[in-house]
C-alpha positions as CSV (number, residue, x, y, z in Angstrom):
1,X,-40.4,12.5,16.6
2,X,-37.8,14.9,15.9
3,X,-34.6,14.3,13.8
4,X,-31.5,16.0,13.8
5,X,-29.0,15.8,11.6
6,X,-25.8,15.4,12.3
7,X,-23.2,17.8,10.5
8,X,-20.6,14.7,9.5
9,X,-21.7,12.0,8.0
10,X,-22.8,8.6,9.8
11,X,-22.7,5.8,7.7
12,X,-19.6,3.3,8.6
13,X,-19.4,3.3,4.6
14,X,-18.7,7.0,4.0
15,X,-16.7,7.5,7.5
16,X,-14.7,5.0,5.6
17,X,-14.7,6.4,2.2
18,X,-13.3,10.0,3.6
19,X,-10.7,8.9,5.7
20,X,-9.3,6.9,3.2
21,X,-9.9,10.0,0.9
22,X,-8.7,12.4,3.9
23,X,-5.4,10.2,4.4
24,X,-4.5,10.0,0.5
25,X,-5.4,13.9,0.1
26,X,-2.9,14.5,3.0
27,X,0.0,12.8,1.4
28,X,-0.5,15.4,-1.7
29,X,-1.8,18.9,0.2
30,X,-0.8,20.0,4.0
31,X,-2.5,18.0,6.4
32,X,-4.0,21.4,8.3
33,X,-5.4,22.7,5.2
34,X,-7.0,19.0,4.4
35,X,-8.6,18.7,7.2
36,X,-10.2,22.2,7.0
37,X,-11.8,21.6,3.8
38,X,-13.0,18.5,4.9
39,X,-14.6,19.8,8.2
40,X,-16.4,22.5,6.3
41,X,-17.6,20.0,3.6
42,X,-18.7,17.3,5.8
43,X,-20.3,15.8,2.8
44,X,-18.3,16.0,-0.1
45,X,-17.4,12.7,-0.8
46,X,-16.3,13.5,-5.0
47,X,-12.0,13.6,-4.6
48,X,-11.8,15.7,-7.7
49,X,-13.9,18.5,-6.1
50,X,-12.0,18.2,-2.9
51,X,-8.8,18.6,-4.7
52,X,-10.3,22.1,-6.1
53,X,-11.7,23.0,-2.8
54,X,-8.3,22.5,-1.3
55,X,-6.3,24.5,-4.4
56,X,-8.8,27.5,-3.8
57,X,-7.6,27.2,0.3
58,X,-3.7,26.8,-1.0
59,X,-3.8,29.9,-3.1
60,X,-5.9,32.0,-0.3
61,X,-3.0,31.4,2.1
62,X,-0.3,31.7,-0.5
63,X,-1.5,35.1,-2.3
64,X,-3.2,33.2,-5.6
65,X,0.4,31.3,-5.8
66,X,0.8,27.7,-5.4
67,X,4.2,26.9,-4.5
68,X,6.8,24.9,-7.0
69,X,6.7,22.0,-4.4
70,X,3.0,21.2,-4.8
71,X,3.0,21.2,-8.2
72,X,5.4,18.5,-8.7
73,X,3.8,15.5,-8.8
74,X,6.3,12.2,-8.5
């Protein structure tokens, strides 16, 4: 018997678990560069590395720069 794994994760718990993560991390980054992050870590379930992995995409696509808006924080 062969298994495959899938490349996102399974488990109701932790479909859960990231798209309440996925839907909070959207209110505080762009939504397109969210959800790339999240499709190319499918597992990464820790919020505090996904809010790193989704600076290092801001400041690809902004020139190392993050702009004044994101950094605000209400």
């Amino acid at each position: 018997c062969i298994i495959f794994r899938s490349s996102e994760p399974t488990r109701p718990e932790v479909i859960n678990e990231r798209r309440r993560l996925q839907n909070i991390l959207c209110q505080l980054f762009p939504k397109q560069i969210v959800l790339t992050v999240m499709k190319a870590f499918p597992y990464e379930n820790n919020p505090q590395e996904l809010c790193s992995l989704i600076i290092a995409e801001l400041q690809k696509d902004n020139g190392d720069r993050i702009p004044d808006n994101l950094l605000a924080i209400p």
